[in-house]
Backbone bond lengths (Angstrom), bond angles and torsions (degrees), N, CA, C in turn:
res aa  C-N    CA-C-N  psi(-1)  N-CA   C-N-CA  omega(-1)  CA-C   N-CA-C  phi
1 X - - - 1.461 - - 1.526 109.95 -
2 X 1.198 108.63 149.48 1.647 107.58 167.80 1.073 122.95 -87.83
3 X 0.991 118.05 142.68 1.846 103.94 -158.35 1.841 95.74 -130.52
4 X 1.321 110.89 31.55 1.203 119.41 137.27 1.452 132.18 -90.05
5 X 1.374 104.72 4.02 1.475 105.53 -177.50 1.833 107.56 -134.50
6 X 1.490 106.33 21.63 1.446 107.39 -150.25 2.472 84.92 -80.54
7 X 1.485 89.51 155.72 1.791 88.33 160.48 1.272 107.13 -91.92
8 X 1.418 128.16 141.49 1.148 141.54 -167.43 1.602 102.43 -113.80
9 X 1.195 125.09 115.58 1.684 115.86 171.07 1.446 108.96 -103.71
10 X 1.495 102.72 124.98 1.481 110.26 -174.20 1.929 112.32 -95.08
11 X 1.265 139.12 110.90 1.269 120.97 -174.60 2.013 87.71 -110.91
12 X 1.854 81.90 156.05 1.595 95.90 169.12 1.259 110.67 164.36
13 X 1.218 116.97 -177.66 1.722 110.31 -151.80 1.671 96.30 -85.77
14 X 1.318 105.11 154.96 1.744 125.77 150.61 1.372 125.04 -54.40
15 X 1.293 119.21 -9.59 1.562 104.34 -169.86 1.733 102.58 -114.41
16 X 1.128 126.03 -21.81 1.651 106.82 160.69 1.483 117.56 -17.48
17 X 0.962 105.84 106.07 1.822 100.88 151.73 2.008 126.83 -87.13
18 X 1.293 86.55 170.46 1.601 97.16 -167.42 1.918 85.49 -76.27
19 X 1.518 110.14 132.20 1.582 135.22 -171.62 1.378 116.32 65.33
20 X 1.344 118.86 26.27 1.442 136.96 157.10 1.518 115.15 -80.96
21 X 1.666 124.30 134.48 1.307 115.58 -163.01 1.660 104.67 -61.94
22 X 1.762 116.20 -43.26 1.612 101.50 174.57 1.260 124.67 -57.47
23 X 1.490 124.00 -27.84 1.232 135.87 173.30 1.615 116.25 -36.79
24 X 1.318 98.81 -71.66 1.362 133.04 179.74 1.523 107.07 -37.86
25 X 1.683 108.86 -66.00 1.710 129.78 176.15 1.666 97.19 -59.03
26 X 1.070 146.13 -42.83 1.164 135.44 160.96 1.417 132.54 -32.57
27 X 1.479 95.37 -57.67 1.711 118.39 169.90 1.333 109.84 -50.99
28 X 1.522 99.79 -44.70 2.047 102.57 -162.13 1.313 97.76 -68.15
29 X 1.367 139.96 -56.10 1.490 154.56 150.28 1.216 99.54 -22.19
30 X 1.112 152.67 -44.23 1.504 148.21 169.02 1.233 104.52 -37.34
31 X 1.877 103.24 -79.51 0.754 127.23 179.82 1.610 125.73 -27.54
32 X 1.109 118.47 -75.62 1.350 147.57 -169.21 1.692 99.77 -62.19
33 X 1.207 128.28 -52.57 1.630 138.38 161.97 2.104 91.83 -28.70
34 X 1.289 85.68 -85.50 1.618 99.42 -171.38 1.094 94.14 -33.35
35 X 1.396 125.17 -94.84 1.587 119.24 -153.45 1.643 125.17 -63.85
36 X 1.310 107.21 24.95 1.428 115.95 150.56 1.325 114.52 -131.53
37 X 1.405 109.17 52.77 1.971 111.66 -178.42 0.880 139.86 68.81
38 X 1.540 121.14 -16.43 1.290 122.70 -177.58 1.193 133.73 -71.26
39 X 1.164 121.37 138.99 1.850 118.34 166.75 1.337 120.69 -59.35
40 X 0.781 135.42 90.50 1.790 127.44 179.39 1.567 109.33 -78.85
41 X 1.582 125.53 130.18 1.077 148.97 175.62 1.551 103.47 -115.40
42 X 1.734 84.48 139.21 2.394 82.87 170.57 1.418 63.08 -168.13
43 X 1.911 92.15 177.87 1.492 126.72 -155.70 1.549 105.49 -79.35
44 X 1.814 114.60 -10.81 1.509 121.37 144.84 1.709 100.70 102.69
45 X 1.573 107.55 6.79 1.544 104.37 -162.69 1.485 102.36 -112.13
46 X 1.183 122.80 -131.52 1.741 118.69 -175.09 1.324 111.62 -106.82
47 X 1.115 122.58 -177.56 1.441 128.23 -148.74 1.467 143.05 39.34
48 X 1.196 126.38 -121.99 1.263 139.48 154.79 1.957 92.85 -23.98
49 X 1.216 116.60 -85.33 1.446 114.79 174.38 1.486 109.29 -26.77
50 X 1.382 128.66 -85.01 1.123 125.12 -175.98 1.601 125.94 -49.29
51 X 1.008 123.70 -30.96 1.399 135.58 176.78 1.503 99.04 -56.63
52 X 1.361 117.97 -60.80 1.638 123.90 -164.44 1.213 125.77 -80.64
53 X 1.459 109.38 -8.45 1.380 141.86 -175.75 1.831 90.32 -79.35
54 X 1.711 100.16 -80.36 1.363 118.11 -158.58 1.878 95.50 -53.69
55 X 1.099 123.93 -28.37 1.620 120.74 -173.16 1.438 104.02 -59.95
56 X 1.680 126.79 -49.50 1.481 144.44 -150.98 1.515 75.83 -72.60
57 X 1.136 121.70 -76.15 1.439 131.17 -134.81 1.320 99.97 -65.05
58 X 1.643 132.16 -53.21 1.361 139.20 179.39 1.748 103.49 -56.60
59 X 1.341 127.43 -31.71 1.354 146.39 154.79 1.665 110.34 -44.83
60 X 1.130 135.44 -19.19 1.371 136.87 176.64 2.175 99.31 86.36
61 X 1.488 110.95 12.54 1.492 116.27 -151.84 2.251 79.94 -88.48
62 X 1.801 93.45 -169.13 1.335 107.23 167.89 1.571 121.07 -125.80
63 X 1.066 148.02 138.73 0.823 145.11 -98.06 2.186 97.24 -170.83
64 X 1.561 121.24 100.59 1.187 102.17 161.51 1.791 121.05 -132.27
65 X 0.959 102.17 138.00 1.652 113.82 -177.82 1.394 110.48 -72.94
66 X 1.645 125.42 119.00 1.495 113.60 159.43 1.724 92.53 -108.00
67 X 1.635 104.69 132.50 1.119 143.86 172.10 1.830 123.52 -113.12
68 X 1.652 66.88 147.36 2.097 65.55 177.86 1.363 122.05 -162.05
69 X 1.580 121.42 124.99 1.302 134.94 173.49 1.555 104.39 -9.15
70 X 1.509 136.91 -66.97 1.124 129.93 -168.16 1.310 123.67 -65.42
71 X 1.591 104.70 -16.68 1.701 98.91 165.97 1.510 125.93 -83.61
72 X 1.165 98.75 -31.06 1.321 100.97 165.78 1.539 137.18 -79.07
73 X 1.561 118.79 -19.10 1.044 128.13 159.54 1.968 112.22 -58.58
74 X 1.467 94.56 -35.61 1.109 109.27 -178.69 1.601 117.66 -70.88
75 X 0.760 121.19 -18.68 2.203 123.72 -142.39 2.026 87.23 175.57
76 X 1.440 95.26 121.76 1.104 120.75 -173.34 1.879 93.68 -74.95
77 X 0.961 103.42 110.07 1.962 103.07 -166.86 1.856 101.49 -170.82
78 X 1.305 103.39 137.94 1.119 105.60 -177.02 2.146 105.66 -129.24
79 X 1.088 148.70 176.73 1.329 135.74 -171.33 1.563 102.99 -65.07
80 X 0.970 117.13 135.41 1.660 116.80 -171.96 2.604 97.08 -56.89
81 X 1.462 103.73 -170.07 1.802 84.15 165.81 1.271 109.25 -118.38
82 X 1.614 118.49 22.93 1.122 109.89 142.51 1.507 137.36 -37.78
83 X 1.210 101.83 -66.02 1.753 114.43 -178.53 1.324 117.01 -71.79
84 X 1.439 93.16 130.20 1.626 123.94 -167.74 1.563 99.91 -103.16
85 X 1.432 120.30 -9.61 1.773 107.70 173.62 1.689 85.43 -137.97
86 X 1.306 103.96 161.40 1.643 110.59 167.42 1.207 117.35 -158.72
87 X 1.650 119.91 103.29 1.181 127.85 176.53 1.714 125.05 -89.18
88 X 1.568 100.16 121.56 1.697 110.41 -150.63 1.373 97.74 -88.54
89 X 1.184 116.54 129.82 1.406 111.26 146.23 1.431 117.08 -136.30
90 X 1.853 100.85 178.74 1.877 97.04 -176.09 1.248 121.40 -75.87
91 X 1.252 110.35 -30.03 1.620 120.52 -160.36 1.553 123.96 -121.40
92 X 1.248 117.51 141.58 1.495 92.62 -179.88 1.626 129.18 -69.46
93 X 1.217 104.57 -22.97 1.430 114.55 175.57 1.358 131.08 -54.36
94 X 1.846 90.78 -31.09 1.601 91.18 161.38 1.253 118.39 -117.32
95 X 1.926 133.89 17.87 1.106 116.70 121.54 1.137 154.12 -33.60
96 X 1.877 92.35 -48.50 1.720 111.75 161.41 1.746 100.80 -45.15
97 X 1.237 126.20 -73.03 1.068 144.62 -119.38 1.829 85.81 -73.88
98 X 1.125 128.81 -28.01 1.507 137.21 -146.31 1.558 98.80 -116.36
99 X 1.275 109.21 -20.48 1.708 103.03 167.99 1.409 122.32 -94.17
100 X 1.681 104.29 -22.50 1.225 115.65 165.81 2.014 117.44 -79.50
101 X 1.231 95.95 -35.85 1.550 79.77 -155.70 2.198 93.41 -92.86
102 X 1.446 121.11 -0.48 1.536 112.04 178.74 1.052 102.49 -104.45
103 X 1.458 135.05 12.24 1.647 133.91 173.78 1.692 111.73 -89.15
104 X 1.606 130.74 167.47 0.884 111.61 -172.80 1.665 96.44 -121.48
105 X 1.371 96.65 -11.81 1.540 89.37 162.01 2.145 85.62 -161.10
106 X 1.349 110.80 -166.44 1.618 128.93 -153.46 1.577 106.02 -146.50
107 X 0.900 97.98 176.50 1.785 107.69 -152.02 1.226 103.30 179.93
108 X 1.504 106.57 107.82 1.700 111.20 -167.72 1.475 105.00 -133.87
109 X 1.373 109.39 104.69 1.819 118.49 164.62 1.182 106.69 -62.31
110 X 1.350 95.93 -176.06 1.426 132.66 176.42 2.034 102.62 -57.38
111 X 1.337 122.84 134.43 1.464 108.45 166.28 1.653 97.89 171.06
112 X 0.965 122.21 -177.66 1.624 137.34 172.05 1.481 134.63 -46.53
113 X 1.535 90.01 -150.46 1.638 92.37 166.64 1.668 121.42 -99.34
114 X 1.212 102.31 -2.35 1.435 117.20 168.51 1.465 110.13 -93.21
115 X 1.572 140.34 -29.42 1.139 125.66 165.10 2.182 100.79 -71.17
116 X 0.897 112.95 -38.95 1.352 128.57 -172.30 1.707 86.62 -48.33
117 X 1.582 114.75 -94.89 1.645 100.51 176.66 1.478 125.35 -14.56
118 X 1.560 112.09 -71.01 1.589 100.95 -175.46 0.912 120.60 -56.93
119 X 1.542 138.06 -8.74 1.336 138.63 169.43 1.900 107.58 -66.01
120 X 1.475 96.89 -61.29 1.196 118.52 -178.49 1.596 111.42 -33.71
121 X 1.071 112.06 -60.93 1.937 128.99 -164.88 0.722 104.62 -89.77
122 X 1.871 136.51 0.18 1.467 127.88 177.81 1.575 103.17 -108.69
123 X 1.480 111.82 -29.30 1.655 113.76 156.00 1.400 116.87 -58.40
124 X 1.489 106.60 -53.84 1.587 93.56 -167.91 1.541 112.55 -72.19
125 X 1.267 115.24 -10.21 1.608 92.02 -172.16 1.691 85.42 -111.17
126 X 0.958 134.50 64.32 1.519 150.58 174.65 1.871 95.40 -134.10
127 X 1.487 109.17 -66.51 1.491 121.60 161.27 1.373 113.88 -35.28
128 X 1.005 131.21 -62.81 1.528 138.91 -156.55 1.860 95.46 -96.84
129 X 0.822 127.09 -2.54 1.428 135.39 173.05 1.596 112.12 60.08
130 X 1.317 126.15 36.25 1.212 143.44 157.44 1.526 113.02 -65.02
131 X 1.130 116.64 -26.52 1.564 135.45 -165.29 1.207 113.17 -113.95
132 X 1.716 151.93 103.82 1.070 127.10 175.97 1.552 112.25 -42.97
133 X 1.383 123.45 174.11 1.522 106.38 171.89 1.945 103.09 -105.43
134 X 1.408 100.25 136.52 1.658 111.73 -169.04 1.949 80.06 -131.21
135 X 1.281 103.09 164.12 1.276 142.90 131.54 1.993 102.41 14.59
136 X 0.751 139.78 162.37 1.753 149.42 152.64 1.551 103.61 173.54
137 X 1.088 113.59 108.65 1.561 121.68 177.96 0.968 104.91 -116.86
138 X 1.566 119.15 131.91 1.623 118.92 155.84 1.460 103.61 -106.33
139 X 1.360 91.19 135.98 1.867 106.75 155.05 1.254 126.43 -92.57
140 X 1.550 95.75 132.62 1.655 103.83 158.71 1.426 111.32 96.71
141 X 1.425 124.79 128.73 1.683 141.63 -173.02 1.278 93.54 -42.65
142 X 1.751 146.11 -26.88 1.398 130.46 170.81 1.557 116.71 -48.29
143 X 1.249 121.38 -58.50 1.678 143.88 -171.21 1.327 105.83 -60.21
144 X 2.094 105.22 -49.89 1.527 91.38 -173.52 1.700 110.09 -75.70
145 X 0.901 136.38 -30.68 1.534 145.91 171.54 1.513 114.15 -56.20
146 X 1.270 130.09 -27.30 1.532 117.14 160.60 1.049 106.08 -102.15
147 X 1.644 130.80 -13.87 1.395 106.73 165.78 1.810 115.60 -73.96
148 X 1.124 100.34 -16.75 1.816 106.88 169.87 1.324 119.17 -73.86
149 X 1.391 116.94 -34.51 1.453 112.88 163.58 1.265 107.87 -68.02
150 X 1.742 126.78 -25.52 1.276 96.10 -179.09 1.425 136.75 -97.96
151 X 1.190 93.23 -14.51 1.762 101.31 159.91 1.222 121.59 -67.00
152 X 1.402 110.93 -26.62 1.841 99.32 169.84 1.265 122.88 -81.59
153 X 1.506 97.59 -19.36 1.794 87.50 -176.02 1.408 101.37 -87.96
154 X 1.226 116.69 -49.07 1.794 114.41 168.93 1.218 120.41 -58.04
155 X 1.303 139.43 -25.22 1.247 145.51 -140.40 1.768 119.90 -39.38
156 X 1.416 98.32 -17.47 2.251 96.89 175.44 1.418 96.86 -88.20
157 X 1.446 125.97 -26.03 1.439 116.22 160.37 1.298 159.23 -67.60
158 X 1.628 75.93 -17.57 2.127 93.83 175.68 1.588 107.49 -117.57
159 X 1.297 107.33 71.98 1.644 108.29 -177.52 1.517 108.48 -46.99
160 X 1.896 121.77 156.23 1.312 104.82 -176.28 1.677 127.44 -80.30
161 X 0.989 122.51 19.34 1.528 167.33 177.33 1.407 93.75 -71.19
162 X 1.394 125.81 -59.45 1.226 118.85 -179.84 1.538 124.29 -124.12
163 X 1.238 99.33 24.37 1.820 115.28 173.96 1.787 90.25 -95.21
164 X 1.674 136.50 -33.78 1.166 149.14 156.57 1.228 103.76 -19.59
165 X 1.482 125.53 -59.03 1.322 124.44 -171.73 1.234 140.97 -65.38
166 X 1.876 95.36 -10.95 1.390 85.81 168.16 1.499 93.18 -147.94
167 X 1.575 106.37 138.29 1.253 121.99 -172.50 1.778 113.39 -111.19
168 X 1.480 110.38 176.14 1.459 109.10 -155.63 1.802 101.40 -122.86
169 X 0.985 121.41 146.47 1.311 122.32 164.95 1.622 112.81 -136.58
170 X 1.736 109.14 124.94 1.579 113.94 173.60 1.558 109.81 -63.15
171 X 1.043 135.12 16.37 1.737 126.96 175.58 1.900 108.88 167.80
172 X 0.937 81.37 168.81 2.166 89.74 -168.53 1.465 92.70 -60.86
173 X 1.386 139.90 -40.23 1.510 122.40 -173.10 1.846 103.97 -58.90
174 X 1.102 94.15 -78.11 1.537 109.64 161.93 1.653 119.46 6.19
175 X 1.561 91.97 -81.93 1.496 115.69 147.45 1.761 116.19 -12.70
176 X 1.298 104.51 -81.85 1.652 127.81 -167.33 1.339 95.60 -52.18
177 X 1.195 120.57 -63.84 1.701 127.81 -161.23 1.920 98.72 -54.26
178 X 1.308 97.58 -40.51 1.816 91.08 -171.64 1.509 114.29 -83.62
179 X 1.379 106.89 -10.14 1.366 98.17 175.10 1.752 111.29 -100.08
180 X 1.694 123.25 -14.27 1.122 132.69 -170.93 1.596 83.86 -77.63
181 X 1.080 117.60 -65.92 1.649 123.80 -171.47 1.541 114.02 -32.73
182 X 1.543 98.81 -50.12 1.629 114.48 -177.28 1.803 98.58 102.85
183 X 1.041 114.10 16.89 1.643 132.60 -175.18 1.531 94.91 -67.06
């Protein structure tokens, strides 16, 4: 594949603000996505979303939002103006389902229990082979530290067969190199 043209799905929390250090690392990841071709996709809303959005786009990159009725019914939020495409749906489940399964690999900051899910459902159906297997990087000593608690406390459950699937990067370059590689 050429992986100048690969879609990149970025997940990470909502509450970064604009001159916040994740904020910022968001942007650079924008950035850096764009000016090596990529399409960057995120959930299209604020923070983490908007940060990585606004990097691509100020980058000369492209930029698409998956959105959805239930967040907004939920959380007064509309697509940040980053995003230059926006793919609607009703539910989050198949928001999830559409950021995970049109990316060619993922890119997961710092964020919650909602970055935590998309991590979750993009491993397991990688595991269960629903998913071709692409790319899943987490950033940052947060990700690798509960994923370390969780292999030890689970450890007869997560054979290393499928701890493989998802790999770690100390910072957004980091990041880039393992997903350009296909690492």
């Amino acid at each position: 594949m050429d992986t100048t043209t690969m879609n990149i799905t970025v997940f990470g929390g909502s509450q970064p603000k604009p001159g916040s250090p994740a904020y910022d690392e968001a942007l650079k990841l924008g950035r850096m996505l764009a000016e090596r071709g990529h399409t960057v996709l995120t959930g299209g809303y604020i923070g983490t979303m908007e940060a990585v959005s606004r990097g691509a786009v100020e980058a000369g990159g492209h930029t698409v939002g998956v959105t959805c009725e239930e967040i907004e019914t939920w959380r007064a939020v509309k697509p940040n103006g980053w995003v230059k495409e926006e793919i609607r749906r009703k539910t989050l489940l198949e928001r999830l389902e559409t950021l995970i399964t049109v990316c060619d690999a993922a890119i997961a900051l710092s964020g919650g229990p909602g970055t935590l899910a998309e991590i979750a459902l993009m491993w397991n159906l990688m595991l269960v082979e629903s998913l071709p297997r692409r790319p899943l990087v987490l950033v940052g000593d947060g990700w690798q530290s509960v994923f370390d608690q969780l292999y030890k406390a689970f450890d007869v459950y997560i054979p290393g067969n499928q701890r493989e699937l998802v790999r770690f990067a100390k910072d957004v370059e980091t990041a880039m190199e393992r997903v350009e590689s296909r690492d």
